[in-house]
Every structure is written in structure tokens, then in C-alpha cells.
C-alpha positions as CSV (number, residue, x, y, z in Angstrom):
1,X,-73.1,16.7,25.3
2,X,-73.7,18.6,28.5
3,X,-75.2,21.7,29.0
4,X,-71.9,23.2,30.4
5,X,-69.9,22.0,26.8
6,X,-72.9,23.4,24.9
7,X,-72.6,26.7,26.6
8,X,-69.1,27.0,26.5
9,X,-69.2,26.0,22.7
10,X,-72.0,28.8,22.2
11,X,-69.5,31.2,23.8
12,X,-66.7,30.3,21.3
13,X,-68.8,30.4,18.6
14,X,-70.3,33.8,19.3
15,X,-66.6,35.4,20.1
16,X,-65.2,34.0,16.6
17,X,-68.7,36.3,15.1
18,X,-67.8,39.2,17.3
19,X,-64.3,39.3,15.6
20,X,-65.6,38.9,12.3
21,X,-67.7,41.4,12.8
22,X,-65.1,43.8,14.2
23,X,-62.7,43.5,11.2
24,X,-65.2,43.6,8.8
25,X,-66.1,47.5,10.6
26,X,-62.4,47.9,10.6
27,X,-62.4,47.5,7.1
28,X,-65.3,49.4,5.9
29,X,-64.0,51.9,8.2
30,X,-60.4,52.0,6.4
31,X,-61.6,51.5,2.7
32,X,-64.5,54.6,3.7
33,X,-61.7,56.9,5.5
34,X,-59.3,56.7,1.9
35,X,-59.0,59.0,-0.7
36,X,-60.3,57.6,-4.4
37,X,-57.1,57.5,-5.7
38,X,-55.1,55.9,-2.6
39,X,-57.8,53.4,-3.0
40,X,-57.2,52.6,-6.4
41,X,-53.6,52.4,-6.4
42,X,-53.9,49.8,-3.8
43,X,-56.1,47.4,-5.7
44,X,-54.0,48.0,-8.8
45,X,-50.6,47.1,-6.7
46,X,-52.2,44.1,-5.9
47,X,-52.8,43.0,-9.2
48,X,-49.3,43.1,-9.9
49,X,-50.2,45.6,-13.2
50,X,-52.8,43.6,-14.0
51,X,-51.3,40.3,-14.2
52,X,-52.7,38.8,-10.9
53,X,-56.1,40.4,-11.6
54,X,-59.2,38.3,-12.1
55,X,-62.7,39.2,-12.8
56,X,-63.4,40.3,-9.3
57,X,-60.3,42.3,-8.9
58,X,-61.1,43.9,-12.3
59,X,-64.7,45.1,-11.1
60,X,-63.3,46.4,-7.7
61,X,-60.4,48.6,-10.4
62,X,-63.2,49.6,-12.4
63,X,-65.7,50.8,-9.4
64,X,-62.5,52.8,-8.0
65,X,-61.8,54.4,-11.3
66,X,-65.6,55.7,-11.3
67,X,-64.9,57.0,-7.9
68,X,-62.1,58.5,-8.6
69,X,-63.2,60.1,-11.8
70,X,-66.0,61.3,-9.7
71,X,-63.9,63.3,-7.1
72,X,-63.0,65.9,-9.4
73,X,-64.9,68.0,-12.0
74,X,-61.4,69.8,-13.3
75,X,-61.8,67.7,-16.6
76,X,-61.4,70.7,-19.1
77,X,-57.4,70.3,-19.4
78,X,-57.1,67.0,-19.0
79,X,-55.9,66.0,-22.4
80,X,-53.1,68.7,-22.2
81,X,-52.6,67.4,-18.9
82,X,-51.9,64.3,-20.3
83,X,-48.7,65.3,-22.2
84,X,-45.8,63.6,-21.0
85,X,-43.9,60.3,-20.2
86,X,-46.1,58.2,-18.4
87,X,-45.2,54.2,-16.8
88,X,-47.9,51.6,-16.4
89,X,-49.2,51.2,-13.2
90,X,-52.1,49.3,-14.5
91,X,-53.7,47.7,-17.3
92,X,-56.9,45.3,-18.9
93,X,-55.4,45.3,-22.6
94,X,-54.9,41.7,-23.2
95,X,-51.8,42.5,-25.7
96,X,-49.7,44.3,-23.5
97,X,-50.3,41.6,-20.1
98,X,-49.3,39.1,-22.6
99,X,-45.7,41.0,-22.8
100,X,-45.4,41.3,-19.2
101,X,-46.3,38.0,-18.4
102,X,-43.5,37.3,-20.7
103,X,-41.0,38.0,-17.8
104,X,-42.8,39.9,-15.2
105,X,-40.3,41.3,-12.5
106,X,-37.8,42.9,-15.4
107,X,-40.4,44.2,-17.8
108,X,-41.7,47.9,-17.8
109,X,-44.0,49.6,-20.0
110,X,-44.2,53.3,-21.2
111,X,-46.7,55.6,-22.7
112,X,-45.6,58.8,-24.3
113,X,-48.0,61.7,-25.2
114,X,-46.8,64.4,-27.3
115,X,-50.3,66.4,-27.0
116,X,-48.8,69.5,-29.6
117,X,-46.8,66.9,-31.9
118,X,-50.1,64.5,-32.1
119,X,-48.3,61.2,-31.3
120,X,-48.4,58.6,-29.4
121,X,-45.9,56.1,-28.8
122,X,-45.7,52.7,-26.5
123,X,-43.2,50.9,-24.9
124,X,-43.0,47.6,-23.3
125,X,-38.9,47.3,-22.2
126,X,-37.4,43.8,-21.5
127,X,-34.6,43.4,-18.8
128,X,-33.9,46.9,-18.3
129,X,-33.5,47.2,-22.6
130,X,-32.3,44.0,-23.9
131,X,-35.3,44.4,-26.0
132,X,-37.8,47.2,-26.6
133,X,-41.3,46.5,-28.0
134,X,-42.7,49.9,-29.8
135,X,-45.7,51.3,-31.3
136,X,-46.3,54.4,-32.6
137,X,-49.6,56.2,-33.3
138,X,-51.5,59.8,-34.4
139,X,-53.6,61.2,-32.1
140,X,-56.3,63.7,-32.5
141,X,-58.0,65.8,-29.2
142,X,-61.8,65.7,-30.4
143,X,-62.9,66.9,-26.6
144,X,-61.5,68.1,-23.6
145,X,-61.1,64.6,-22.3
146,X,-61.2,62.2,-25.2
147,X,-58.6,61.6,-28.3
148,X,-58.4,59.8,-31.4
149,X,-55.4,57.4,-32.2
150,X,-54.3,55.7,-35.6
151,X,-51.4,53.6,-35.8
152,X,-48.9,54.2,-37.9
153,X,-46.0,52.0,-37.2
154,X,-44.8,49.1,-34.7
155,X,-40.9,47.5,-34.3
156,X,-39.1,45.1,-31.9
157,X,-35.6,46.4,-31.4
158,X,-32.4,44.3,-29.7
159,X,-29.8,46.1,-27.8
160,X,-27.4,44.9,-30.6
161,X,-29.0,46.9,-33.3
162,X,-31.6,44.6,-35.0
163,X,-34.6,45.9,-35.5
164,X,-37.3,43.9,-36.9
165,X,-40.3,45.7,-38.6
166,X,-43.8,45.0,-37.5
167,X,-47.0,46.2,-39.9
168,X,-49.3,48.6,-37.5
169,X,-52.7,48.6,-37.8
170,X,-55.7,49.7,-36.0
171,X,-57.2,52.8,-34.6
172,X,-59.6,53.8,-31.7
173,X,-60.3,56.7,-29.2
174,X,-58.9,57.0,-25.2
175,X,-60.5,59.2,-22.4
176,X,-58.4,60.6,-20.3
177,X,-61.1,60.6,-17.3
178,X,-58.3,61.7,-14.8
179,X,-55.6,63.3,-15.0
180,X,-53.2,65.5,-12.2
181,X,-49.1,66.1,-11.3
182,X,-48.7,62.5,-11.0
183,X,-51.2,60.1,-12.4
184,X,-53.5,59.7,-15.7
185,X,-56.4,57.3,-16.1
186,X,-57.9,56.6,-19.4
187,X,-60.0,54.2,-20.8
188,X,-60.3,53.4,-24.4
189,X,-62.5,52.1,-27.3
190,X,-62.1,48.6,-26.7
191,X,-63.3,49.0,-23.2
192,X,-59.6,48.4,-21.9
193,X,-58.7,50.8,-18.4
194,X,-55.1,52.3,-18.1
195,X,-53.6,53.5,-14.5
196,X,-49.6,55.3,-15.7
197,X,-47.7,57.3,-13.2
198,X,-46.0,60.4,-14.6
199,X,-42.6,59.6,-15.7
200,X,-41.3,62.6,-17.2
């Protein structure tokens, strides 16, 4: 090889580093210059609710949730906060990514807090209602941040009227470690994360 190919080589090579280099900045730059919570709905949009995300993609969730929890110290009405009709932007429980998995692009799910009634109810909605997955649960505030959930019943309902009966059981605790107009984030007993946008 000549001396002029080596050199010309070396120059290639150094330019493809340069660029690397440059995007990488660009990156750091981007991710550094965006707020917690635009951060973290971008890595939870990517996972597709949850569906698409892998161990990686679950640490980088996590890591955002920390930082976003972080940004505020408002914490003392966050459970009241919380009341509401809330959709799932996000999730880790295995249960519910089973259901969405189940048919991905027309399946919804729904949390509703009734904070002064003490329930709890979820929803997981197949093609826009043909069928609607529901559980229904106590909860007890036992902090500012944190509540206490039994369950107290569970159904699978058809838009034709059958409803089939399904034995709850369980119980646990959620934190609500942020909460504002538009978004909760809780994480729960079993070490599962939650991301909802405010419905209602």
C-alpha cells in the first residue's frame, strides 16, 4: 500500500471519528437540555407502553422516573392529586403487557382513582370495547405519597352483555412519586413502574 493510500485512508478514518464524536455531543447536548419529564415520555413512547421495552430500555425508564421524581419536592398532595381517570402511557406489570400484546394497536388501558370513595378500578379495553377487562380494588392513603390496595373483584365483560366473573385476589401498596395537571407516576409493591396521562 502506498504512503499516499495510507494517508488518505487515515484521513477517512479520522473524519468517520470526528462525526461520531459530534453526534454523540449533539446528543448529550439534547438529552442534557430536556426537561425530566419530556425525557421520560420519549423513552416510554418508544417502548410502545412497554411492549417493545427490553432490559436496557427498562433501566433508561427507571433512571428518568428518578429524575423526574427528583425535579419536584411538591409531594404532600400527591395522592389527592392522583384522583381521577388516568390512561396508560407506560407500564413493567407483566399481567397487563400480556393483554396488550394481545392486540396491540386497538387495546387501551385505564386506571381510575376515586381518592374520597377509596377505590380503585382498572381497565384494559379491546377494539375500542368489544371487550373490557376489569378489576376493582380498596385503597387506603397511609402517606402523602403512598396507598394501600386490596382487591375485591375482577370480570371480563362482551359488548353483547356477557359477563364472565373472575375471583380477585391480592393486595399491595403504590407510590405515587409524581403527580401534576396531566401525568401520575407510581410505582408499586411488586417493584412494577406506571407512566398514566390524565384522562378525566
Amino acid at each position: 500500500m502506498s504512503a499516499r493510500s495510507m494517508s488518505a485512508r487515515a484521513s477517512v478514518v479520522l473524519a468517520r471519528r470526528a462525526r461520531r464524536r459530534t453526534r454523540t455531543i449533539a446528543s448529550a447536548s439534547t438529552a442534557s437540555s430536556s426537561s425530566p419529564k419530556r425525557v421520560l415520555f420519549e423513552l416510554v413512547d418508544r417502548s410502545r407502553r412497554g411492549v417493545r421495552a427490553g432490559d436496557a430500555e427498562k433501566g433508561d425508564v427507571e433512571r428518568a422516573v428518578d429524575a423526574l421524581a427528583a425535579s419536584t419536592s411538591k409531594t404532600s398532595e400527591n395522592n389527592a392529586a392522583a384522583h381521577g381517570r388516568w390512561r396508560l402511557r407506560y407500564t413493567t406489570e407483566k399481567e397487563t403487557l400480556f393483554l396488550l400484546k394481545l392486540k396491540e394497536s386497538t387495546t387501551e388501558a385505564f386506571q381510575t382513582l376515586d381518592v374520597k370513595g377509596k377505590t380503585l378500578k382498572n381497565e384494559v379495553v379491546f377494539n375500542d370495547g368489544d371487550a373490557v377487562f376489569t378489576v376493582d380494588a380498596k385503597i387506603e392513603a397511609v402517606s402523602d405519597t403512598r396507598m394501600d390496595f386490596s382487591f375485591t373483584g375482577a370480570s371480563l365483560a362482551f359488548r353483547g352483555g356477557l359477563t364472565i366473573p373472575i375471583p380477585p385476589f391480592g393486595s399491595g401498596w403504590f407510590e405515587n412519586v409524581y403527580v401534576d395537571d396531566t401525568t401520575r407516576v407510581s410505582r408499586d409493591s411488586r417493584g412494577d413502574t406506571l407512566v398514566c396521562d390524565r384522562v378525566s
